[in-house]
ROSE-4610 file (N, C-alpha, C; in Angstrom, 1 decimal, always signed):
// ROSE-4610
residu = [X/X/X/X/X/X/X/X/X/X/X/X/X/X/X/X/X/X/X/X/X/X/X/X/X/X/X/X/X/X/X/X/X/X/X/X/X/X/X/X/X/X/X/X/X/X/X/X/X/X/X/X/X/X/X/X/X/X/X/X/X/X/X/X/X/X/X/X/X/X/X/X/X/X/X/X/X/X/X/X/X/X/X/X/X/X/X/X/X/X/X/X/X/X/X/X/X/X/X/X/X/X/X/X/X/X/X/X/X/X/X/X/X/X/X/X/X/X/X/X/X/X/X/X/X/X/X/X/X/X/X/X/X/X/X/X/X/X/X/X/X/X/X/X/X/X/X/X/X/X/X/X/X/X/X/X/X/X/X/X/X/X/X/X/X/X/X/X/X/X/X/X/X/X/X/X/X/X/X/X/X/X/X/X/X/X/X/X/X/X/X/X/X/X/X/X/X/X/X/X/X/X/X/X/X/X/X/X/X/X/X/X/X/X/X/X/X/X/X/X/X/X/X/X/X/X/X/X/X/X/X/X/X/X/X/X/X/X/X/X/X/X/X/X/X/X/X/X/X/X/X/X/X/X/X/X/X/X/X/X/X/X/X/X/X/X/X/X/X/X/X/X/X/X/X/X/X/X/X/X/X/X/X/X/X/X/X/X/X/X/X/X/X/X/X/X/X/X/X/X/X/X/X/X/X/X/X/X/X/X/X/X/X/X/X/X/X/X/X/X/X/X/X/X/X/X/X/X/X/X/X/X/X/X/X/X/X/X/X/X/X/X/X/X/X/X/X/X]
num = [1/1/1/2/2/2/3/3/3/4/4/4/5/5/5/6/6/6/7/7/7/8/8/8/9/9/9/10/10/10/11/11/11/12/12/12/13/13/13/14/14/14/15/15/15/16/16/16/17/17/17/18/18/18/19/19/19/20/20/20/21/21/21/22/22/22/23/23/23/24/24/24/25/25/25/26/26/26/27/27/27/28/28/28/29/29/29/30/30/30/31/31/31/32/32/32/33/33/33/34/34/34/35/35/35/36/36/36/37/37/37/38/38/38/39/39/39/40/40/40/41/41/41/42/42/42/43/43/43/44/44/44/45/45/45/46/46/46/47/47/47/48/48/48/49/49/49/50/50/50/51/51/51/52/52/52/53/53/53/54/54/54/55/55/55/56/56/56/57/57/57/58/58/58/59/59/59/60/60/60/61/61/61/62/62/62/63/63/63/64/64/64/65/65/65/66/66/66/67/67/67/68/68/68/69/69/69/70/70/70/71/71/71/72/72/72/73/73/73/74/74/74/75/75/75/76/76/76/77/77/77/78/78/78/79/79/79/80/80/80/81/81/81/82/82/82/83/83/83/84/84/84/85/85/85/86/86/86/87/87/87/88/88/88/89/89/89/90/90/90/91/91/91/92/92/92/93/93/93/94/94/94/95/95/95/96/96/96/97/97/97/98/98/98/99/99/99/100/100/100/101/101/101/102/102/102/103/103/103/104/104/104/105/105/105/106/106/106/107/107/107/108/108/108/109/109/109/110/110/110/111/111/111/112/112/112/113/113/113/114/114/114/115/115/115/116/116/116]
x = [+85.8/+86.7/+87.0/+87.9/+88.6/+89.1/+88.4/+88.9/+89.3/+90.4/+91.5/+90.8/+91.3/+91.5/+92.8/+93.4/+94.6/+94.7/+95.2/+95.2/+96.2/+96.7/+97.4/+98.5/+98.3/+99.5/+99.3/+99.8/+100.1/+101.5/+101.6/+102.7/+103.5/+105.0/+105.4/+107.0/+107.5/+109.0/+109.9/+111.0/+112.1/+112.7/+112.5/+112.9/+111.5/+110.4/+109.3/+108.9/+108.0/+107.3/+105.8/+105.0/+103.9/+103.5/+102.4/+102.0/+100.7/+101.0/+100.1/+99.1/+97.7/+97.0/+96.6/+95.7/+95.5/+94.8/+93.2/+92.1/+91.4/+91.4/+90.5/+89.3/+88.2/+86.9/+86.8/+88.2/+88.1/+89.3/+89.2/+90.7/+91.7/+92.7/+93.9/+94.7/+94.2/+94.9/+94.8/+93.6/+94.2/+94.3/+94.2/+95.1/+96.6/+97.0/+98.2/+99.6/+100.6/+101.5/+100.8/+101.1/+100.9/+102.1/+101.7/+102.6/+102.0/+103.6/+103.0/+103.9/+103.6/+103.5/+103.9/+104.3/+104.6/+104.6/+104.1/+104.6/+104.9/+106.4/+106.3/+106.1/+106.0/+105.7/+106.4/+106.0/+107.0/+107.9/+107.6/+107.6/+106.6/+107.7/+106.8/+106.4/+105.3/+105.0/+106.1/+106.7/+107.5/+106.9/+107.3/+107.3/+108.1/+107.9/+108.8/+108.7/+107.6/+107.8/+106.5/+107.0/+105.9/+106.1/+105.0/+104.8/+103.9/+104.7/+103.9/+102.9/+101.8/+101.1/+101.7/+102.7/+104.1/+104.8/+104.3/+104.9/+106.3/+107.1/+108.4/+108.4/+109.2/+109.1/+110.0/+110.0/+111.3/+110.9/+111.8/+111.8/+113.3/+112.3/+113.3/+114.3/+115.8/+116.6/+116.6/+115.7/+115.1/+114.8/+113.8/+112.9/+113.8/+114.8/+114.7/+115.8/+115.4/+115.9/+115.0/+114.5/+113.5/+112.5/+111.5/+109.9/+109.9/+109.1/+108.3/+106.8/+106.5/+105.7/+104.6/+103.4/+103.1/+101.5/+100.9/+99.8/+98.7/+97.4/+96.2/+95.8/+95.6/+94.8/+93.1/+92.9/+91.8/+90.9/+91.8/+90.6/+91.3/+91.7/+92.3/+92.9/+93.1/+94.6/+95.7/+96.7/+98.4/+98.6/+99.7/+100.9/+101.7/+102.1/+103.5/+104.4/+104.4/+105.5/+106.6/+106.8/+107.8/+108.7/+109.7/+110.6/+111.5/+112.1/+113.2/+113.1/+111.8/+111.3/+112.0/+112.4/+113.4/+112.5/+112.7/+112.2/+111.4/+112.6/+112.2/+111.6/+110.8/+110.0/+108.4/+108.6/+107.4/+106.7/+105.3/+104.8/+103.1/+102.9/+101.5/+101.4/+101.0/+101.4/+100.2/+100.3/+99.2/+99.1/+98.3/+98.6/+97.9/+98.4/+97.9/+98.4/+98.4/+98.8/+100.5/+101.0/+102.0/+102.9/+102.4/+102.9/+101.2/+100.5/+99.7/+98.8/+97.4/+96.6/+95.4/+94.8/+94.1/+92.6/+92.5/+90.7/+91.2/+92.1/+92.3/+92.4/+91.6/+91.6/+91.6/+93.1/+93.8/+93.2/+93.4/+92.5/+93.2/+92.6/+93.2/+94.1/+94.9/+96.3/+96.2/+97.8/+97.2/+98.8/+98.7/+99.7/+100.5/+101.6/+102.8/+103.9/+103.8/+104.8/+105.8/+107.0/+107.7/+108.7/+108.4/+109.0/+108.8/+110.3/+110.2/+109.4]
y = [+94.1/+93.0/+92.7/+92.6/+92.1/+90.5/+90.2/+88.6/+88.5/+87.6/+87.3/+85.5/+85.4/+84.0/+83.6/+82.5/+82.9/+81.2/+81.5/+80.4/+80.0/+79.3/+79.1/+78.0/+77.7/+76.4/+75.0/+73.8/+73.1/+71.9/+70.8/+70.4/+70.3/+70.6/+70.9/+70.4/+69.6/+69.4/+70.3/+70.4/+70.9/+71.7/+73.0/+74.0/+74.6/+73.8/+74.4/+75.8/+76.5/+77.7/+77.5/+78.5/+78.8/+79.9/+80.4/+82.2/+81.8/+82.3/+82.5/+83.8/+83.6/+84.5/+84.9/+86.2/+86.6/+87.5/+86.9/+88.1/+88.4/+89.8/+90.5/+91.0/+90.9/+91.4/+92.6/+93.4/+94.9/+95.6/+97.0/+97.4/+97.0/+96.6/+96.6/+97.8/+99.2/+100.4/+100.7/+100.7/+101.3/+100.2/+99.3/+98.7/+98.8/+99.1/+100.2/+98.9/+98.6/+97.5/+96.2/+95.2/+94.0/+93.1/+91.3/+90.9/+89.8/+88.3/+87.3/+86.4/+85.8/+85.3/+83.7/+82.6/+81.5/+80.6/+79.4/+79.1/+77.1/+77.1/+75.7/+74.7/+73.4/+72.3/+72.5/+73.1/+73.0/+74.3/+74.9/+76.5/+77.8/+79.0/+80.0/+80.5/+81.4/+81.7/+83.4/+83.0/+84.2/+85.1/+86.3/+87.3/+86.6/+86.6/+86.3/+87.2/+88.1/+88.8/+90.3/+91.6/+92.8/+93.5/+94.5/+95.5/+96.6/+97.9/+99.1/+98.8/+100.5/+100.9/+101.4/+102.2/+102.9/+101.6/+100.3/+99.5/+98.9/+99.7/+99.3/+98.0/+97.2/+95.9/+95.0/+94.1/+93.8/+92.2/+91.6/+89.9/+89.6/+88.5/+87.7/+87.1/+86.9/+86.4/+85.0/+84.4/+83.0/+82.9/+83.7/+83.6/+84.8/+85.9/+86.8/+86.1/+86.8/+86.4/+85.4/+84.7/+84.0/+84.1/+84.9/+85.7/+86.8/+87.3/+88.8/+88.8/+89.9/+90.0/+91.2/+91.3/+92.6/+92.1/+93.6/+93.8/+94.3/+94.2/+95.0/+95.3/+96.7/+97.4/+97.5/+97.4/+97.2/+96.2/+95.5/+94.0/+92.8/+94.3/+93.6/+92.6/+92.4/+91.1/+91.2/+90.4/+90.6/+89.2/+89.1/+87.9/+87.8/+86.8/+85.9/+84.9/+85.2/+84.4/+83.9/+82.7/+81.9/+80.7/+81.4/+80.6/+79.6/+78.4/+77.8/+77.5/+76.5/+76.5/+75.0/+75.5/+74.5/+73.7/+72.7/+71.9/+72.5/+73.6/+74.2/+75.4/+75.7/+76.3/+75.7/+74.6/+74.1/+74.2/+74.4/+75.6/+75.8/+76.4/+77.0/+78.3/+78.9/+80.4/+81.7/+82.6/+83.3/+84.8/+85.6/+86.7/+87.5/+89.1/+90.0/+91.4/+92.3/+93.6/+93.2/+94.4/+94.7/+95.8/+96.5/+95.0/+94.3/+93.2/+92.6/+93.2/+93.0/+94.3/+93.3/+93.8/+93.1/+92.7/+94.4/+93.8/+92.9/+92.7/+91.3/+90.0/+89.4/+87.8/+86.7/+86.4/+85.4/+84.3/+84.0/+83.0/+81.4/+80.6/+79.1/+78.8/+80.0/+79.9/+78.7/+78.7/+77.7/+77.3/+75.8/+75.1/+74.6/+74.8/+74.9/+73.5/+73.0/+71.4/+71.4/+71.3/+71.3/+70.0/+68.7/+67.7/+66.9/+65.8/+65.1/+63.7]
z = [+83.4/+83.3/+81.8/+81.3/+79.8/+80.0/+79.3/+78.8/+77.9/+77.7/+76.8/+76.4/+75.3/+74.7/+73.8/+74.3/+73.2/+72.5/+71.4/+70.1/+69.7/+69.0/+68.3/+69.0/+69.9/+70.0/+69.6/+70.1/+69.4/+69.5/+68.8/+68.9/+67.5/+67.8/+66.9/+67.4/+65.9/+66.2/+66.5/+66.7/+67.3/+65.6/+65.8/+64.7/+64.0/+64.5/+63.8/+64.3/+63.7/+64.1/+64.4/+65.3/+65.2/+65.6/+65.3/+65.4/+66.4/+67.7/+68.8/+68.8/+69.5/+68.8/+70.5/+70.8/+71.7/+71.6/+71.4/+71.0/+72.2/+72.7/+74.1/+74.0/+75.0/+74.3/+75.1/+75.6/+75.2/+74.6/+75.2/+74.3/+74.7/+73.4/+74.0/+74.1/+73.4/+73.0/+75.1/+75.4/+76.9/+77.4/+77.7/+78.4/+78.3/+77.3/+76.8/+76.8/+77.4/+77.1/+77.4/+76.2/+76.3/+76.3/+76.6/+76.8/+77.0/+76.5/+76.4/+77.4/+78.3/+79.5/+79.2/+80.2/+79.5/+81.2/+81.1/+82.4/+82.0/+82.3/+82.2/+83.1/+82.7/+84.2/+85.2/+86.2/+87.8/+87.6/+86.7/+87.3/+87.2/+87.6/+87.5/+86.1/+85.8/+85.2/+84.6/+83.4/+83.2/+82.1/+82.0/+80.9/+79.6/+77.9/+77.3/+76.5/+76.3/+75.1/+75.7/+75.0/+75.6/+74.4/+74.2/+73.2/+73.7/+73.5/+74.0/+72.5/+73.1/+71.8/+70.9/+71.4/+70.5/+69.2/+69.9/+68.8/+69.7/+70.3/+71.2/+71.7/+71.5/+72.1/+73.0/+73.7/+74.3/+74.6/+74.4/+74.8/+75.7/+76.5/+77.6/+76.4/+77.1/+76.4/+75.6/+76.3/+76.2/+74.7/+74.5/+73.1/+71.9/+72.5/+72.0/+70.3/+69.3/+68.0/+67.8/+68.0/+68.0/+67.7/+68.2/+68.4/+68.0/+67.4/+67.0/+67.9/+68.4/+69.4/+68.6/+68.0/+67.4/+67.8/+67.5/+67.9/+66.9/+67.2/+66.1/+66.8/+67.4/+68.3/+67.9/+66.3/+65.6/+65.6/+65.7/+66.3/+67.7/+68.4/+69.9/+70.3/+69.0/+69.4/+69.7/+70.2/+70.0/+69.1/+68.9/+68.2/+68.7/+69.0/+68.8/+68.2/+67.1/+66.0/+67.2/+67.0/+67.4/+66.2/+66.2/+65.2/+65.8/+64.8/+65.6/+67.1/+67.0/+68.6/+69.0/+70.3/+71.2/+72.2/+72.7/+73.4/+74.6/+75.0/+75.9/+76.1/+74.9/+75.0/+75.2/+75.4/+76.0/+77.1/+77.0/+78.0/+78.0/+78.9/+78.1/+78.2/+77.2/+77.0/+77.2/+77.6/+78.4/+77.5/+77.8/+77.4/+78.6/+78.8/+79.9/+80.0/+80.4/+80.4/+81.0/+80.9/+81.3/+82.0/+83.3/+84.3/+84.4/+84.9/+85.0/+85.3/+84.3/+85.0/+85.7/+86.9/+87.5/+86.8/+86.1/+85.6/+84.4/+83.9/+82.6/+83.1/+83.1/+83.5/+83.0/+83.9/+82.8/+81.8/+80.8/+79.8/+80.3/+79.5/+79.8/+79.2/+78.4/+78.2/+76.5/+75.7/+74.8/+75.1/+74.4/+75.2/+74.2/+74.0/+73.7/+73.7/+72.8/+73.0/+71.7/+72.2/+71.6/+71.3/+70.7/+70.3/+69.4/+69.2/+68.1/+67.7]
């Protein structure tokens, strides 16, 4: 089983940034695509941002121009730089394989507020 912990949220006005952290205490290289997950109050939990090992990456339209998503397979982390953050990206934010891998289990997520 791989456990995740992820860092970096916070509250923050409307335009601010913050760089979310997602350190695993195993590999992230095979676990192979990562991805960072988001679930707000009274919904589901969505995809917003993924990165193969290859580096390849893709974001939901939501965050996309927005977020940079990158990884250090060296010390098993990923990122997510979030810029120009909108209200509604308020959330608590997760990190996990991609598609979901069962032995990674989910962390308690870091939570995400976005207001003035």
């Amino acid at each position: 089983q791989v456990q995740v912990v992820e860092s970096g949220g916070g509250l923050v006005q409307p335009g601010g940034s913050l760089r979310l952290s997602c350190a695993a205490s195993g590999s992230i290289f095979s676990i192979g695509a990562m991805g960072w997950y988001r679930q707000a109050p009274g919904k589901q939990r969505e995809l917003v941002a993924s990165i193969t090992n290859g580096g390849s990456t893709n974001y939901a339209d939501s965050v996309k121009g927005r977020s940079t998503i990158s990884r250090d397979n060296a010390k098993n982390t990923v990122y997510l730089q979030m810029n120009s953050l909108k209200p509604e990206d308020t959330a608590v934010y997760y990190c996990n394989g991609v598609p979901v891998r069962y032995y990674v289990s989910w962390g308690k997520g870091t939570l995400v507020t976005v207001s003035s």
